[in-house]
PALO-674133 format. One record per atom (N, C-alpha, C): residue number from 1; chain; atom name; x, y, z. Coordinates in steps of 0.2 Angstrom, whole numbers. Each point is the difference from the previous one (the first is absolute). Layout:
BEGIN
NUM;A;CA;X;Y;Z
...
This chain:
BEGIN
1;A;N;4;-6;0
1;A;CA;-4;6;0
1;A;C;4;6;0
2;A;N;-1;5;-4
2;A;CA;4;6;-3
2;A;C;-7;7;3
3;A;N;3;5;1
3;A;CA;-5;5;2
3;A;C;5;6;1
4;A;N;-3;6;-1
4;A;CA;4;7;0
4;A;C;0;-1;10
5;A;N;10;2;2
5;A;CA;0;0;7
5;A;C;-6;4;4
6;A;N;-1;8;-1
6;A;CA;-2;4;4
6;A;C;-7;4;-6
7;A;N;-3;-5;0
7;A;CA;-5;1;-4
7;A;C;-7;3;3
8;A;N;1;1;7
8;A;CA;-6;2;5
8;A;C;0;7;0
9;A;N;8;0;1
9;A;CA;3;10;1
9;A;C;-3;1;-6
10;A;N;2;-3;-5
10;A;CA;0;2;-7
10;A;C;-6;5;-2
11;A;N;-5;-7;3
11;A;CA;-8;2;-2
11;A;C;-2;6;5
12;A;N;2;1;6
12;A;CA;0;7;4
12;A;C;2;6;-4
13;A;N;8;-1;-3
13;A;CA;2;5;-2
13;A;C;-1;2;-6
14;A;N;-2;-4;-4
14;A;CA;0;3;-8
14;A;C;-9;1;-2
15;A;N;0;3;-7
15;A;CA;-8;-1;-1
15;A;C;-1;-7;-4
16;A;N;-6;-1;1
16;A;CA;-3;-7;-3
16;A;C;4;0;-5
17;A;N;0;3;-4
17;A;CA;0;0;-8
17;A;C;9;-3;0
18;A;N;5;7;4
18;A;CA;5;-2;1
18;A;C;2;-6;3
19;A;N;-1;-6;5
19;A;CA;-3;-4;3
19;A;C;-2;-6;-5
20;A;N;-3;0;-4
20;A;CA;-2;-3;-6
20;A;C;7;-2;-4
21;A;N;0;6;-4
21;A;CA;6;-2;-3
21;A;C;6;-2;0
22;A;N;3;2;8
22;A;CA;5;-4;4
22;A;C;0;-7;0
23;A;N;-6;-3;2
23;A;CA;-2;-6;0
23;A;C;-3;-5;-7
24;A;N;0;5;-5
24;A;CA;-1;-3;-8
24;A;C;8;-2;-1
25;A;N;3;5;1
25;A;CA;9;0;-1
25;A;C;2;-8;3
26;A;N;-2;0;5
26;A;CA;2;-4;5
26;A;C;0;-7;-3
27;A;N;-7;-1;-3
27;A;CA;-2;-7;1
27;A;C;-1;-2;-9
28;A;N;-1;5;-1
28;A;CA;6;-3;-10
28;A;C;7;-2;1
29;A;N;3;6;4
29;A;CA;7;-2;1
29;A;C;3;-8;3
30;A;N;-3;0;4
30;A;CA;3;-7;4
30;A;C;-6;-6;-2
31;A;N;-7;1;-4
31;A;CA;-1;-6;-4
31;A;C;2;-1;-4
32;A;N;4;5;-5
32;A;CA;5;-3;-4
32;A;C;3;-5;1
33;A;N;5;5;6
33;A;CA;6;-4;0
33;A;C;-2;-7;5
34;A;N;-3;-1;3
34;A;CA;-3;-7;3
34;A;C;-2;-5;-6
35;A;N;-4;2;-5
35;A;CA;0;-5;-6
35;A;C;6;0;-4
36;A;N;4;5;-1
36;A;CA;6;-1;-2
36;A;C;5;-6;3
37;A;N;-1;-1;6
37;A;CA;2;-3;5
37;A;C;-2;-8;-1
38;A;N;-6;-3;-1
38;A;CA;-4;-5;-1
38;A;C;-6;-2;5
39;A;N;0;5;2
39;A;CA;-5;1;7
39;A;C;-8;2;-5
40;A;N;-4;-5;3
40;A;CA;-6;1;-4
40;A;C;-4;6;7
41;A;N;-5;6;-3
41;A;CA;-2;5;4
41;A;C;-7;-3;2
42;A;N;0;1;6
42;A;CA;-8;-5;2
42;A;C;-3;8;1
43;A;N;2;4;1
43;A;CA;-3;6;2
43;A;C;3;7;0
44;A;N;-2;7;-1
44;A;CA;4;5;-1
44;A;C;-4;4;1
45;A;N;-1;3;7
45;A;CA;-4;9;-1
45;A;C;2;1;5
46;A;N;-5;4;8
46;A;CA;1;4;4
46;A;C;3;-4;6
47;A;N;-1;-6;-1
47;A;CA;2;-2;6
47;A;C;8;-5;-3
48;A;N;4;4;-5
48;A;CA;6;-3;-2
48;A;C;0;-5;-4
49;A;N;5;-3;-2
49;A;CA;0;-9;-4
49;A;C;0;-3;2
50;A;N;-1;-5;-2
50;A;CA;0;-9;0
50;A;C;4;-1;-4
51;A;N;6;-2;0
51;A;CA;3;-4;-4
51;A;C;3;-7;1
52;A;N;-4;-7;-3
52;A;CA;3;-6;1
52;A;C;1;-3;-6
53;A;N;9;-3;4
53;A;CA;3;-2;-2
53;A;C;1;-9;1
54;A;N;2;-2;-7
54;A;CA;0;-9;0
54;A;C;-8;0;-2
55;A;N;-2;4;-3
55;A;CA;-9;-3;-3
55;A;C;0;4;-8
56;A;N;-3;0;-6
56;A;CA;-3;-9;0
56;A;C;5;-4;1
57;A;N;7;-2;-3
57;A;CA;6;-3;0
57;A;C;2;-2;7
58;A;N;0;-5;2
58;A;CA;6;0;7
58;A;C;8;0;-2
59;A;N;0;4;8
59;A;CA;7;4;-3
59;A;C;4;0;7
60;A;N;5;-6;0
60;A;CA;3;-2;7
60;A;C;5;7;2
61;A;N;1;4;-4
61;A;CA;3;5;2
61;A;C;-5;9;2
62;A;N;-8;-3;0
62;A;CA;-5;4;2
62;A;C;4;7;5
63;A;N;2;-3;6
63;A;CA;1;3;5
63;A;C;6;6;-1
64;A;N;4;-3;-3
64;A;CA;7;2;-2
64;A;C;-3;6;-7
65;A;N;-2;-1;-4
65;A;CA;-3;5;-4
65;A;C;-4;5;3
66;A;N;-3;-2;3
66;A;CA;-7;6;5
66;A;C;5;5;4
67;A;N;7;-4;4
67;A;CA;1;6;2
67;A;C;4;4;-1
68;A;N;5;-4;-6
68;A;CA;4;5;-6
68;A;C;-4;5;0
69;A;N;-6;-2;-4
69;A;CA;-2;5;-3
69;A;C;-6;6;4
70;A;N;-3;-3;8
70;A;CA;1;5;3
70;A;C;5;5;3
71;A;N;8;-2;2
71;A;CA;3;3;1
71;A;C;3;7;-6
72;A;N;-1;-4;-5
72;A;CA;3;6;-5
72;A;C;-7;2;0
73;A;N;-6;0;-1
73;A;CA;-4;3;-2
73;A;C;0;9;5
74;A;N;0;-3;6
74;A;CA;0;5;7
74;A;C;6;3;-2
75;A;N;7;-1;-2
75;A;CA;5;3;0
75;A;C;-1;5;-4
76;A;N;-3;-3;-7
76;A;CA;-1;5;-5
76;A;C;-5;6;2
77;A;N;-6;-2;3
77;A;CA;-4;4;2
77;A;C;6;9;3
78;A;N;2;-6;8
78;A;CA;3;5;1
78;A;C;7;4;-1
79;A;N;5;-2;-6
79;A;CA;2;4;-2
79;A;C;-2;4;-5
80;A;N;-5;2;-2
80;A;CA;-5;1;-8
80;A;C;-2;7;6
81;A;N;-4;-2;7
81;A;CA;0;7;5
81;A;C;4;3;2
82;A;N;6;-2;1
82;A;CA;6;3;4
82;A;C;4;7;-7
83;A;N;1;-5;-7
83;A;CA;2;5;-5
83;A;C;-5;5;-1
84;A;N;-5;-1;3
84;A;CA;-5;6;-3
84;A;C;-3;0;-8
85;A;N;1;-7;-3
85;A;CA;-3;-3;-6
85;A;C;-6;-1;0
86;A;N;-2;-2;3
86;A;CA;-7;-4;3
86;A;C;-8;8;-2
87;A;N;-3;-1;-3
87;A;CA;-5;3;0
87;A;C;-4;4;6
88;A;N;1;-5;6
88;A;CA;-4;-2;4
88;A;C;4;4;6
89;A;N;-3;3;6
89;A;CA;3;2;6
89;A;C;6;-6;1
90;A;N;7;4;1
90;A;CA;4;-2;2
90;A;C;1;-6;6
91;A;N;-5;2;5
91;A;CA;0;-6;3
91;A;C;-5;-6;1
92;A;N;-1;-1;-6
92;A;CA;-6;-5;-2
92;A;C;3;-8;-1
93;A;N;3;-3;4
93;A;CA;3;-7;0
93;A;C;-3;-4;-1
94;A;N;1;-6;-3
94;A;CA;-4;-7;2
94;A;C;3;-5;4
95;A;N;-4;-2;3
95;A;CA;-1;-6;4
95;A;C;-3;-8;-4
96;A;N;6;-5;3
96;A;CA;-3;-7;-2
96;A;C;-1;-5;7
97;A;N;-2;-5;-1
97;A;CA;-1;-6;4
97;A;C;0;-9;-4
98;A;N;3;-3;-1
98;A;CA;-2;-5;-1
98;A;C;2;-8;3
99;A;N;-6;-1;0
99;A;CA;-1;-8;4
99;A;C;-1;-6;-7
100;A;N;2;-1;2
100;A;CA;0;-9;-4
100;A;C;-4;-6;3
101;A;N;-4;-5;-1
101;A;CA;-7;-3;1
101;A;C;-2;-2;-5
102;A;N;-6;-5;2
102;A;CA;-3;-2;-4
102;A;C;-6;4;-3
103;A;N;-4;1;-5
103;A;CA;-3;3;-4
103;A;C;-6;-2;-3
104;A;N;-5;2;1
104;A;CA;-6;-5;-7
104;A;C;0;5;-4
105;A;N;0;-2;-5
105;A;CA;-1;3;-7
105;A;C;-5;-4;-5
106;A;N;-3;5;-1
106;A;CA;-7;-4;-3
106;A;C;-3;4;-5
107;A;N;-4;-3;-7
107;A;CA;-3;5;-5
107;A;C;-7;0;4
108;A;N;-5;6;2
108;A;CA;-6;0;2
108;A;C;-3;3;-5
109;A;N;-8;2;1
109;A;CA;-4;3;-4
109;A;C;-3;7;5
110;A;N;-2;4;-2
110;A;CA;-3;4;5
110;A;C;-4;4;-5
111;A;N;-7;2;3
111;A;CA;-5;3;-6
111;A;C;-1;-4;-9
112;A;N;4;-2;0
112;A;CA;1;-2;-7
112;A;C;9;1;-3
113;A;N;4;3;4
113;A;CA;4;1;-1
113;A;C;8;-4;3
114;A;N;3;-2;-3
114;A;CA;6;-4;4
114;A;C;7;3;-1
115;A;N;0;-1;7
115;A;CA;9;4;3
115;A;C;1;-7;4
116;A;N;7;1;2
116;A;CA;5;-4;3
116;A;C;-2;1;6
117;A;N;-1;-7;5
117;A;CA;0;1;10
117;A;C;4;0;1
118;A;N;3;4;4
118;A;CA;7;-3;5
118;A;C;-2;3;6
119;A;N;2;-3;2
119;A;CA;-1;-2;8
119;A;C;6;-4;5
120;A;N;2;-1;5
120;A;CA;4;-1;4
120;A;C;4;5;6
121;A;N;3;-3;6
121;A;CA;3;3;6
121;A;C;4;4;-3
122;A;N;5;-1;-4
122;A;CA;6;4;-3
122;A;C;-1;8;1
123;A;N;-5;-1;-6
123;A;CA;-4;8;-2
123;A;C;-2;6;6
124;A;N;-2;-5;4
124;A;CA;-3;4;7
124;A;C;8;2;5
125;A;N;5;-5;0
125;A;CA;4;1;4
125;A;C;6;4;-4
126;A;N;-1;1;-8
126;A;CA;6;5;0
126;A;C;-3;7;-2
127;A;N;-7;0;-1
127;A;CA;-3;6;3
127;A;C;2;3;7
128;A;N;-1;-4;4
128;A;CA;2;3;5
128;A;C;8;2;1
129;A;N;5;-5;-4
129;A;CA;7;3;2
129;A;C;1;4;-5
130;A;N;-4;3;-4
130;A;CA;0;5;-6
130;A;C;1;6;4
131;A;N;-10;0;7
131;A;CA;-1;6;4
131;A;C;5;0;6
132;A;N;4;-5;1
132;A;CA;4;0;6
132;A;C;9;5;-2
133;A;N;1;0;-7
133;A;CA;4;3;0
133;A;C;-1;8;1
134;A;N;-6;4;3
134;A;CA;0;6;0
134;A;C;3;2;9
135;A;N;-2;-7;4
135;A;CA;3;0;5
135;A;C;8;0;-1
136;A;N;2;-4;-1
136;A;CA;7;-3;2
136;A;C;4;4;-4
137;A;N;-2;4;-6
137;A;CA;6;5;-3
137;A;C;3;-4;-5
138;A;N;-3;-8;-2
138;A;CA;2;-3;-6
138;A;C;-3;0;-6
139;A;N;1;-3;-4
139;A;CA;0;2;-10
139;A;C;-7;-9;-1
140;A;N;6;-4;3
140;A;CA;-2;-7;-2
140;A;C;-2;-1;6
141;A;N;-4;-6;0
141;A;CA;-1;-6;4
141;A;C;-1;-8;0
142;A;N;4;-3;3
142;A;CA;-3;-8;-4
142;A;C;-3;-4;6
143;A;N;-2;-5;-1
143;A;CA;-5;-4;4
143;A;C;7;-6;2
144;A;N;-2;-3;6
144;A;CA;7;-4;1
144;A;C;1;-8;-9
145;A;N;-7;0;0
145;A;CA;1;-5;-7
145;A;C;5;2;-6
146;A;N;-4;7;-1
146;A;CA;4;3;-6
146;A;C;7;3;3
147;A;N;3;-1;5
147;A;CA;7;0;3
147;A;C;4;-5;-4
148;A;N;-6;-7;5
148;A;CA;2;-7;-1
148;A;C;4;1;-6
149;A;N;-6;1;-6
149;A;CA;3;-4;-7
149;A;C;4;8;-4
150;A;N;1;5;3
150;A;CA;3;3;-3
150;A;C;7;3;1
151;A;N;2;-2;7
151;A;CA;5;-1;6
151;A;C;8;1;-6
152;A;N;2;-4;-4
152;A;CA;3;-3;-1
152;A;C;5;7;-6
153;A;N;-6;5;-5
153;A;CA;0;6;-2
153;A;C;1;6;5
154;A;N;0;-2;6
154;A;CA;-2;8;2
154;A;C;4;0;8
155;A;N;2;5;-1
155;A;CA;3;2;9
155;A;C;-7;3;2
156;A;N;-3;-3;7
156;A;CA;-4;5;2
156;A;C;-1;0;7
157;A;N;-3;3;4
157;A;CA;0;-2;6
157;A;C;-7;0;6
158;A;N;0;-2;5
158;A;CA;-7;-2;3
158;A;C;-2;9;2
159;A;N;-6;1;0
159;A;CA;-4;5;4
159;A;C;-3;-1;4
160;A;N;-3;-4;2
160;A;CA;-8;-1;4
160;A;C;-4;-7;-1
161;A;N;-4;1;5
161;A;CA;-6;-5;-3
161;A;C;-7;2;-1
162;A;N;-3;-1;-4
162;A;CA;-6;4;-2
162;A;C;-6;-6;2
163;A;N;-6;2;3
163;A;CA;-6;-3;0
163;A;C;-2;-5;-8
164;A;N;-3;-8;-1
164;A;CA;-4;0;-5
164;A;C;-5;0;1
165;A;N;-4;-2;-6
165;A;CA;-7;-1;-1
165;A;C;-3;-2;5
166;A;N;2;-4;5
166;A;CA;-3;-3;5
166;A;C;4;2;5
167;A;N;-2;4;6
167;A;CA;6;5;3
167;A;C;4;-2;4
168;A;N;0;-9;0
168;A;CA;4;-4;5
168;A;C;6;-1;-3
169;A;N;0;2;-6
169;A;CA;4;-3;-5
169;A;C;7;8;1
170;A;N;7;-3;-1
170;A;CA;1;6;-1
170;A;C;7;-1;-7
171;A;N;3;5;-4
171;A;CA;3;-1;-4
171;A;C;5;4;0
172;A;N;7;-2;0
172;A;CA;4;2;-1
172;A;C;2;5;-5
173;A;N;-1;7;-1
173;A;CA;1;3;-7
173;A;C;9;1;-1
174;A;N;2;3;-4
174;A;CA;6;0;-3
174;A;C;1;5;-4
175;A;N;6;5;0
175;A;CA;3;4;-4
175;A;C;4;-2;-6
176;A;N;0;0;-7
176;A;CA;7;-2;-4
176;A;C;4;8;2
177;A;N;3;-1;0
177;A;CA;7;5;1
177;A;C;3;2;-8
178;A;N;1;-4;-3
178;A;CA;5;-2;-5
178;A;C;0;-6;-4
179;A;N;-1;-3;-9
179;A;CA;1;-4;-1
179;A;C;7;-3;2
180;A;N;3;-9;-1
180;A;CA;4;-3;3
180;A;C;7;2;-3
181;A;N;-1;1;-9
181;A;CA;6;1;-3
181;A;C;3;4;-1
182;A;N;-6;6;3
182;A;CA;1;8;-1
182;A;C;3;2;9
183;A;N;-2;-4;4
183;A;CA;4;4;7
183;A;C;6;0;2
184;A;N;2;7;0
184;A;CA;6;0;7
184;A;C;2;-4;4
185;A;N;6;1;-1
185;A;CA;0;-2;9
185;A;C;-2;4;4
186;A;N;-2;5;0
186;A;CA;0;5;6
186;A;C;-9;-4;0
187;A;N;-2;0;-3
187;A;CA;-9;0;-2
187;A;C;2;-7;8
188;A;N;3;-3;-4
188;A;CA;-2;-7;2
188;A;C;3;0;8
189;A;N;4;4;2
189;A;CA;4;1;6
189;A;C;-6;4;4
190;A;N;-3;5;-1
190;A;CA;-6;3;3
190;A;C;-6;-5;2
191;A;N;-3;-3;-6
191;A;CA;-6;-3;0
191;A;C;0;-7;4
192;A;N;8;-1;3
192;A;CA;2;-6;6
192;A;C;-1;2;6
193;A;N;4;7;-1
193;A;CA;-2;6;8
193;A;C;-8;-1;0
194;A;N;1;3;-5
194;A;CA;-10;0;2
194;A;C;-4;-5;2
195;A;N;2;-5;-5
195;A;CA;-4;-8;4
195;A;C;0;-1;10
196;A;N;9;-2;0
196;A;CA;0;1;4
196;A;C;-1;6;5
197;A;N;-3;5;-1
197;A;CA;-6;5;5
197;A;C;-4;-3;0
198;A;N;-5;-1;-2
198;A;CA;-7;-2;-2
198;A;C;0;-5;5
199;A;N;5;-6;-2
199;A;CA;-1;-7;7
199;A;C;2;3;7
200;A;N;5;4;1
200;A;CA;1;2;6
200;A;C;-6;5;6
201;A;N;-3;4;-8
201;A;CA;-5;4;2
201;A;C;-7;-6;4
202;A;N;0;-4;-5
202;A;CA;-5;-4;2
202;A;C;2;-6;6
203;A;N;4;2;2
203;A;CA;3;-5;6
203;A;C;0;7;7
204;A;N;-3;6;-4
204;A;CA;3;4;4
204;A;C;4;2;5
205;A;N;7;-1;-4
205;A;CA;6;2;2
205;A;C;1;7;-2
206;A;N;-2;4;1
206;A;CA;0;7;-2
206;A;C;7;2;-1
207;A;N;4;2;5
207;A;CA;6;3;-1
207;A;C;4;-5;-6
208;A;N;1;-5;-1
208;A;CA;3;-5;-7
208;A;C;-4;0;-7
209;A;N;-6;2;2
209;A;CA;-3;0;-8
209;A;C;1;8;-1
210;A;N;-1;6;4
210;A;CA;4;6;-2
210;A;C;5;-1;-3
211;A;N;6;-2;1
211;A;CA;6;-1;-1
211;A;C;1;-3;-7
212;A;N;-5;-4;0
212;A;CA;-1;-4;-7
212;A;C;-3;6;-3
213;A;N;-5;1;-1
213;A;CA;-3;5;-5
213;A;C;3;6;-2
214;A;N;5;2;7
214;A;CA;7;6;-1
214;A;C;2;-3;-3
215;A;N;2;-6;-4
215;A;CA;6;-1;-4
215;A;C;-5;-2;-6
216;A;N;-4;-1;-2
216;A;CA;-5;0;-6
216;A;C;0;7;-3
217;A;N;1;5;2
217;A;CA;0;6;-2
217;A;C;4;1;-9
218;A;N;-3;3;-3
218;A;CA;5;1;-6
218;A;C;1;7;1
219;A;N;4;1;-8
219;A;CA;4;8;0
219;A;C;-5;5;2
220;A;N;4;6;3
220;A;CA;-5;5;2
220;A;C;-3;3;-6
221;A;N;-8;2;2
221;A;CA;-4;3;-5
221;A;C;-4;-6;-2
222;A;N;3;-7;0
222;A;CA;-5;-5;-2
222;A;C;-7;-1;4
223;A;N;-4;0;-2
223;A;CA;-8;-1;2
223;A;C;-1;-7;2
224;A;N;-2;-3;5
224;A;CA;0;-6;1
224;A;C;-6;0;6
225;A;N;-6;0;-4
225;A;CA;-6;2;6
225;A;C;-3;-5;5
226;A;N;3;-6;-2
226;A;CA;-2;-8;5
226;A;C;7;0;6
227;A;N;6;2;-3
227;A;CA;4;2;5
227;A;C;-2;4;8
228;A;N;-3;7;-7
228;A;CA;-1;5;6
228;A;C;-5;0;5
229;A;N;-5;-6;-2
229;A;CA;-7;-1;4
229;A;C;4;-5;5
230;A;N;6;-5;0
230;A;CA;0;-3;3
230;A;C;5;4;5
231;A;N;3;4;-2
231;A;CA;7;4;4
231;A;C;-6;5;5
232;A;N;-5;1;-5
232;A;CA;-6;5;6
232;A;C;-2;-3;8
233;A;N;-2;-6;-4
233;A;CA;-3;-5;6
233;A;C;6;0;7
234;A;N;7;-2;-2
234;A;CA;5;-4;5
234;A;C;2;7;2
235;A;N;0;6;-3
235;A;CA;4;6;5
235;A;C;1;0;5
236;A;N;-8;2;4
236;A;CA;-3;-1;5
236;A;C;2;-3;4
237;A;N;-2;-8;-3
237;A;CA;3;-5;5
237;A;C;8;0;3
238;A;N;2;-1;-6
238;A;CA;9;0;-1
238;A;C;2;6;4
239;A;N;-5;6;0
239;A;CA;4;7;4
239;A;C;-1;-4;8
240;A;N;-9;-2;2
240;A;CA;-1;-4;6
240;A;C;6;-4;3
241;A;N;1;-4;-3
241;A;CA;5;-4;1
241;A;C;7;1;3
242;A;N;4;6;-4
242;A;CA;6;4;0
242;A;C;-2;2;8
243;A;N;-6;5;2
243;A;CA;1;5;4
243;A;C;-3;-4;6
244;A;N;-3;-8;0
244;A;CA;0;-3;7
244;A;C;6;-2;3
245;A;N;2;1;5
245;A;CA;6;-1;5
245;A;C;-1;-7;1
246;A;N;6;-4;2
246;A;CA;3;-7;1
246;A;C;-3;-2;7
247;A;N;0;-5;1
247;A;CA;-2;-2;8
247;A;C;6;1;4
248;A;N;2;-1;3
248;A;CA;5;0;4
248;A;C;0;-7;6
């Protein structure tokens, strides 16, 4: 699932009309480039894409394609804002989510008229890590499956665990950072710090996941908003800690 990031602000700040056409931009542009991609579109208007992939053709590389081509799609987005090329207000970004799953697809009739069903968990749950990256300060997100089979192309690193469908359920999401072939060292030396914050965070070792996440830092000036929400959270604590006195 593909959707303009801050599409809410958008609709407060522009007029309809201007609002409209932002979002005409939006969704020729990235249906394109999803069926360019071999992604069939189940759906395309105000509530963002659908784009699934491995249908009609099964495509054991489904997962690994969906999030090449989210990742670049969002970069493109957002470097297309940052040059000031972009038609559209400068800060009008895209967000993605996707999950991997199983799916029913099926020819139906409706009225006298036949479209495609699709249907399945996948679709509900990378809508939501579509809407979860306006939290976290992320571009992408993957569902731990789409991790699973796509792990092998991509540096990325854990964020969170998000609610499913069923609210007992819960799902590990995930950042790519960086395709495999294209990263750094440095990419890949961060995204280790980073992992291990995240487990210490959750063992609640405050002061050693600080320290972790202090060395996940990149060059000054770089933007790293999943960092900063985590480096927000441990301050506090990390400062609590330094300024409690020893036992004696």
């Amino acid at each position: 699932v593909c959707d303009i990031a801050n599409k809410h602000d958008l609709a407060e700040e522009c007029e309809p009309a201007v609002f409209a056409e932002i979002t005409e931009k939006f969704l020729a542009h990235a249906t394109e480039a999803f069926r360019k991609a071999g992604a069939y579109i189940e759906s395309a208007g105000g509530e963002g894409i659908v784009a699934i992939f491995g249908f009609p053709e099964s495509d054991k590389q489904h997962a690994e394609k969906a999030t090449r081509k989210a990742m670049a799609l969002t970069q493109a987005f957002s470097d297309s804002s940052k040059s000031g090329k972009s038609d559209g207000p400068t800060n009008a970004g895209v967000h993605a989510g996707v999950s991997s799953g199983m799916m029913i697809m099926a020819p139906v009739k409706n009225n006298g008229q036949r479209s495609m069903l699709a249907t399945g968990e996948p679709v509900e749950l990378a809508r939501r890590f579509c809407i979860a990256n306006r939290f976290y300060g992320s571009r992408v997100l993957l569902g731990p499956r789409t991790f699973e089979l796509a792990s092998k192309i991509l540096v990325a690193r854990p964020i969170d665990f998000l609610s499913g469908v069923d609210v007992r359920e819960r799902h590990e999401i995930y950042e790519p950072v960086a395709l495999a072939l294209e990263a750094s060292r440095d990419q890949i030396t961060r995204r280790d710090a980073f992992w291990n914050g995240v487990v210490l965070y959750r063992e609640k070792r405050w002061a050693e996941a600080y320290s972790q996440f202090q060395n996940a830092r990149g060059p000054e000036g770089e933007e790293d908003r999943p960092l900063q929400l985590y480096l927000r959270r441990l301050e506090p604590l990390a400062l609590q800690l330094t300024n409690t006195p020893l036992d004696e």
